[in-house]
C-alpha positions in Angstrom: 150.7 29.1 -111.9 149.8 32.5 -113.0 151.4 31.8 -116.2 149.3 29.4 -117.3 146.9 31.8 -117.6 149.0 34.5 -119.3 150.3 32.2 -122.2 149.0 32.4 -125.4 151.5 31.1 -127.3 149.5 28.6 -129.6 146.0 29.9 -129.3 143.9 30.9 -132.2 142.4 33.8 -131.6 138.8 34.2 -133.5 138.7 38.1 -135.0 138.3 39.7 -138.3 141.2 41.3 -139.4 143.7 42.1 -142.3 145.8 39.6 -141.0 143.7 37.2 -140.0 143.2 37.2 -143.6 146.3 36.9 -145.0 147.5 33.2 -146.8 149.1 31.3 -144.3 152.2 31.0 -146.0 152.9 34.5 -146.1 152.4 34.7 -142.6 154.5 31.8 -141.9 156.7 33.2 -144.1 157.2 36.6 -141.9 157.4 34.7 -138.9 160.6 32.4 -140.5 161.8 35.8 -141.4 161.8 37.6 -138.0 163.4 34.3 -136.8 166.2 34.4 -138.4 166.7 37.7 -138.3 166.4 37.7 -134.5 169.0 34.7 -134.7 171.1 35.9 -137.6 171.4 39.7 -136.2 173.2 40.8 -133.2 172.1 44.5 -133.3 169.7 46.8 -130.6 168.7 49.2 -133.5 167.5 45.9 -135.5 166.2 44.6 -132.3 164.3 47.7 -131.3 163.1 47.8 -135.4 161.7 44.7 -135.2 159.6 44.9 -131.9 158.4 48.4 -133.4 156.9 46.3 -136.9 155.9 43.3 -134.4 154.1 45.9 -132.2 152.2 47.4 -135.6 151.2 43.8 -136.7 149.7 42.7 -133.4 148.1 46.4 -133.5 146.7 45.7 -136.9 145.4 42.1 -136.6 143.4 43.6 -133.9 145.5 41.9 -130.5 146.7 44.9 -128.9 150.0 45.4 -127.2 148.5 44.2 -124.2 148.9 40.6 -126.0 152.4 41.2 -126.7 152.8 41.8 -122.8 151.1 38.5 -121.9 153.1 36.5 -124.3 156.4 37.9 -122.9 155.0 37.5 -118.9 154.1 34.2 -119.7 157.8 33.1 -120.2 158.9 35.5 -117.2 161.0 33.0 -115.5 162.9 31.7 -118.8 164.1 35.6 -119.3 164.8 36.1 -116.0 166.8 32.7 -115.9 168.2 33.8 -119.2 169.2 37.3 -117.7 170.7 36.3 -114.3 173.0 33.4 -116.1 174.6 35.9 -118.5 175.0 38.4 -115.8 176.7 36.1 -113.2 179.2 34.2 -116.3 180.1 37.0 -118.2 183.7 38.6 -117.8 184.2 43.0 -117.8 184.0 45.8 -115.2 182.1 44.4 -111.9 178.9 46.0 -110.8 180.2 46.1 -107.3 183.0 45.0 -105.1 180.5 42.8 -103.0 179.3 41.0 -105.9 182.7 40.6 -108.1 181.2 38.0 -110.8 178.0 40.1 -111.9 179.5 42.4 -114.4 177.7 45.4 -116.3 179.0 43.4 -119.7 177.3 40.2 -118.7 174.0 42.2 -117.3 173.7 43.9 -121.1 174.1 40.7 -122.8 171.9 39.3 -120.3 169.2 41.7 -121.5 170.2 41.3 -125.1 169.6 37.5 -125.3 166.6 37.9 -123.0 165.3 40.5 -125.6 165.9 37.9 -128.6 163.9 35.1 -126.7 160.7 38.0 -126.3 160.8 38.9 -129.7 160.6 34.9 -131.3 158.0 34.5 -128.8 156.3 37.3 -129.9 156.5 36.4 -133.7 155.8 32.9 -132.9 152.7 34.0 -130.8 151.0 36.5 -133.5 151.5 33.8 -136.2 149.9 31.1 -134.2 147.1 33.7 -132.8 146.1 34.8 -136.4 145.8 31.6 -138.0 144.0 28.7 -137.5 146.3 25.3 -136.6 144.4 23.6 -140.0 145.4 26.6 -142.2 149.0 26.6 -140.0 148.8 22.6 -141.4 147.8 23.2 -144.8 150.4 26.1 -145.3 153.1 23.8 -144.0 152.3 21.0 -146.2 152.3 23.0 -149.1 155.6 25.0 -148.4 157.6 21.4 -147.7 155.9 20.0 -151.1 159.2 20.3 -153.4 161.5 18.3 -151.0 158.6 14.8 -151.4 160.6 14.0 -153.9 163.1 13.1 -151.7 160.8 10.8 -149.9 160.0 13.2 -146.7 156.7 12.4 -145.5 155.5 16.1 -145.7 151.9 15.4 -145.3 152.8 13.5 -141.9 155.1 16.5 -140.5 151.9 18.5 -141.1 149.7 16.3 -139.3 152.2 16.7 -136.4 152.7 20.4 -136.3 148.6 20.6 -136.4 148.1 18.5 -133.8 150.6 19.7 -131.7 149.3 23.2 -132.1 145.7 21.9 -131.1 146.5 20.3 -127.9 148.4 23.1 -126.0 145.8 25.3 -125.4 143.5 21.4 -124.6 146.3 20.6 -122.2 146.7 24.0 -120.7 143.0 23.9 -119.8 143.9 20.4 -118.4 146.4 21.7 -116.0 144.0 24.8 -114.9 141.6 21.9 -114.0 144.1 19.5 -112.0 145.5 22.8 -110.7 141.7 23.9 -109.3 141.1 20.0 -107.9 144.8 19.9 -106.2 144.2 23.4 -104.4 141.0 21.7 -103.1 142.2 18.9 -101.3 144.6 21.4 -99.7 147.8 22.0 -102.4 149.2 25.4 -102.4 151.1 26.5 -105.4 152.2 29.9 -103.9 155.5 30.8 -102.6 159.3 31.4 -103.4 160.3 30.1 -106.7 161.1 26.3 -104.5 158.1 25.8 -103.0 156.3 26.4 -106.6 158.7 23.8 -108.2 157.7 21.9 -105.9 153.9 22.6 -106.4 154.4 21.7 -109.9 154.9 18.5 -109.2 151.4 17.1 -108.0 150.4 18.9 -111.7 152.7 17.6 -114.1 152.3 13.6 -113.3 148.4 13.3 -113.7 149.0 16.0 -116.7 151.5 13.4 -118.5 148.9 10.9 -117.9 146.1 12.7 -119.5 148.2 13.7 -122.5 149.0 10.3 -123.0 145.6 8.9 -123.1 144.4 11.6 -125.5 147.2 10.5 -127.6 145.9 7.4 -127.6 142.4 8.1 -127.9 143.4 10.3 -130.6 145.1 7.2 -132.4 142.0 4.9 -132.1 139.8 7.8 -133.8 142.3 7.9 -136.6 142.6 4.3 -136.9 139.0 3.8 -137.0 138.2 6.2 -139.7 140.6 4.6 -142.1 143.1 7.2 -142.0 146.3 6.0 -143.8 148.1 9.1 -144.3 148.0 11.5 -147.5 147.3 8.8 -150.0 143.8 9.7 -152.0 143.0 12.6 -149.8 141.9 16.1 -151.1 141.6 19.3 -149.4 138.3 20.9 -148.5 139.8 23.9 -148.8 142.5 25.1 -151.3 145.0 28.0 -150.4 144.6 30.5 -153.0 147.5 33.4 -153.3 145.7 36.8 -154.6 147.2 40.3 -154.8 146.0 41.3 -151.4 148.9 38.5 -150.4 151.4 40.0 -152.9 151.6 43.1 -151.1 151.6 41.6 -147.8 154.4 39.9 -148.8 156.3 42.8 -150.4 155.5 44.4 -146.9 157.0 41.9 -145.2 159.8 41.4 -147.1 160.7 45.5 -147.6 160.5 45.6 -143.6 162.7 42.8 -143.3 165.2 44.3 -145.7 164.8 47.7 -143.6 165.7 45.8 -140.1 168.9 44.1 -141.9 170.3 48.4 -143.3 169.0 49.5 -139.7 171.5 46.8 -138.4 174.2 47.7 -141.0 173.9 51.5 -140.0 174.1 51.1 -136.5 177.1 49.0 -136.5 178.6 51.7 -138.6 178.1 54.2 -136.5 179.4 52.1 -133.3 182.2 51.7 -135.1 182.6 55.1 -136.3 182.2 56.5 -132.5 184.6 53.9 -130.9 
């Protein structure tokens, strides 16, 4: 359960930094972007572009690469699951003739998609690091204000996304704890990747249960100060756009347009050297 420790997708991370404070919205908005341009994009010079700026931002809003590295390691088994699926189904030249279905083709698109899920982990992970799961709440709220006229309860999406963002790093200190109290009536959670599945198991029932009972405690406390959704409330804090947030956004939106020509140059000259 070494992961649990490594993960820090979702934690606010206290620090003083240009990014830090940036408007939410234009971080949101970078993150959006690098999402669909890690979905929209199928190119290694875009790919290597983009982990290059993510690597600068995580640098600048004082994280490190080292955080970068945790985020990825956290998710080790999903990219190695990702990897080893795409190298044993995809068709082309086989690696050997004892193992006929793992193909070099499959093995680099293996690595590709893997690669794609690091880097919207990564974005996902420096946006929620940088910004506060309020601000995330009150930058959501405000960017899905022009579709309440079609009756979508924005302020309650919101609400959701904030809470949501509050209780994983509450329930990942929940697990550590049930983790600590299993190992010491004898649980071992070490081993080949079957005997930690199975590990898992005496972790994820009492960790459903305490999830469910904050939700629920979480419900009273809502109930019982009166809260009824956005109607008559006000914000304690208003987000303010200033020029320091124009240029962020310029920056972000002058890298993004950089990633899409690095994409549209490096197809040309694949095509032009096939």
């Amino acid at each position: 359960m070494r992961m649990l420790a490594d993960l820090t997708l979702g934690r606010y991370i206290v620090a003083d930094s240009p990014v830090h404070r940036l408007d939410p919205r234009v971080k949101m908005a970078g993150a959006v972007g690098v999402l669909a341009l890690v979905i929209g994009l199928q190119s290694s010079a875009a790919y290597l572009l983009l982990s290059l700026l993510l690597l600068v931002v995580a640098g600048v809003a004082h994280l490190g690469p080292l955080f970068v590295l945790r985020n990825i390691l956290s998710l080790r088994w999903l990219l190695v699951v990702v990897f080893v699926m795409h190298g044993l189904l995809g068709t082309g030249r086989p690696v050997t003739t004892w193992l006929p279905w793992v193909t070099f083709e499959g093995l680099a698109t293996g690595g590709f998609f893997a690669w794609r899920v690091a880097l919207m982990v990564t974005g996902a992970g420096i946006l929620t690091a940088t910004t506060s799961p309020v601000d995330l709440g009150d930058a959501l709220e405000r960017l899905l204000r022009p579709f309440a006229w079609l009756r979508l309860p924005v302020h309650e999406l919101a609400m959701i996304a904030v809470i949501a963002l509050r209780f994983v790093p509450t329930l990942l200190e929940e697990a550590r704890r049930i983790m600590k109290a299993q190992q010491g009536r004898g649980a071992s959670f070490e081993g080949g990747l079957v005997a930690k599945a199975r590990g898992a198991l005496p972790i994820l029932v009492p960790l459903f249960a305490s999830a469910f009972r904050r939700a629920d405690e979480l419900a009273l406390a809502m109930d019982a100060r009166c809260y009824r959704g956005a109607a008559g409330r006000t914000k304690y804090v208003e987000l303010r756009f200033d020029a320091r947030d124009a240029v962020a956004l310029a920056l972000i939106l002058a890298s993004l347009a950089g990633v899409i020509a690095a994409a549209r140059i490096g197809s040309l000259v694949l095509g032009a050297w096939a």
